[in-house]
N, C-alpha and C positions, 0 to 999 in steps of 0.2 A: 547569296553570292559568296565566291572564296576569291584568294587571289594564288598566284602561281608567278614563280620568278618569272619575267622575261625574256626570250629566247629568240633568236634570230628566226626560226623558222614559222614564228609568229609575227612577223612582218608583213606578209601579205593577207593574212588574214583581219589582222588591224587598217592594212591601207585601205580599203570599203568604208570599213566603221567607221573612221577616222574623216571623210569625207561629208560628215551628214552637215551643215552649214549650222544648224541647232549650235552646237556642239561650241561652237567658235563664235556666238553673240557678244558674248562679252570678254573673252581673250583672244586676240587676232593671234595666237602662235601660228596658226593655216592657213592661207588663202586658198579661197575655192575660184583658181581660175587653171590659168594653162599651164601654170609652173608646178600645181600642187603635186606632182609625184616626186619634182626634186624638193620641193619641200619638206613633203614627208619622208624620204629618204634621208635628209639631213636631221632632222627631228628624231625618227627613228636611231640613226645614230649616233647621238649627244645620250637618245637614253641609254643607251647599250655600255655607253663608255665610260666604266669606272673614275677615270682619271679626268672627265669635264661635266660628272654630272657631283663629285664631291661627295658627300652625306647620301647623298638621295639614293633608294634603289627601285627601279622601276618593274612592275606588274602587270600580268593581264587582269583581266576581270571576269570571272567567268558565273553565269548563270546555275545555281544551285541545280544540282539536278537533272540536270540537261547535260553537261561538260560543252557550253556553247561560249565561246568568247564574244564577249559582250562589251567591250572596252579594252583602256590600260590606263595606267595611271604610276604618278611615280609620289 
């Protein structure tokens, strides 16, 4: 696995992945129900934005080998 800065045009690619319910057992950041694409738009977001995400810088996650986006993470 590598990772690759985060880019806006990798938003809809994460909004799928991002949907698996696995993923969110033990951190409700998502609900998996009717709201989830403003959610994840909001999420999405917050990562994008230098000035509310502080320290942090956000990533995709991409499959060795493949160049398959497999995740993000910040």
């Amino acid at each position: 696995m590598y990772l690759e800065l985060l880019r806006e045009d990798h938003r809809e690619i994460i909004r799928p992945i991002a949907k698996d319910e696995r993923i969110w057992e033990f951190n409700r950041m998502l609900l998996i129900n009717e709201t989830y694409d403003k959610q994840f738009d909001s999420y999405f977001a917050f990562a994008m934005d230098p000035r509310a995400r502080g320290e942090q810088q956000a990533f995709v996650i991409y499959r060795s080998g493949k160049k398959e986006i497999i995740g993000m993470t910040r």
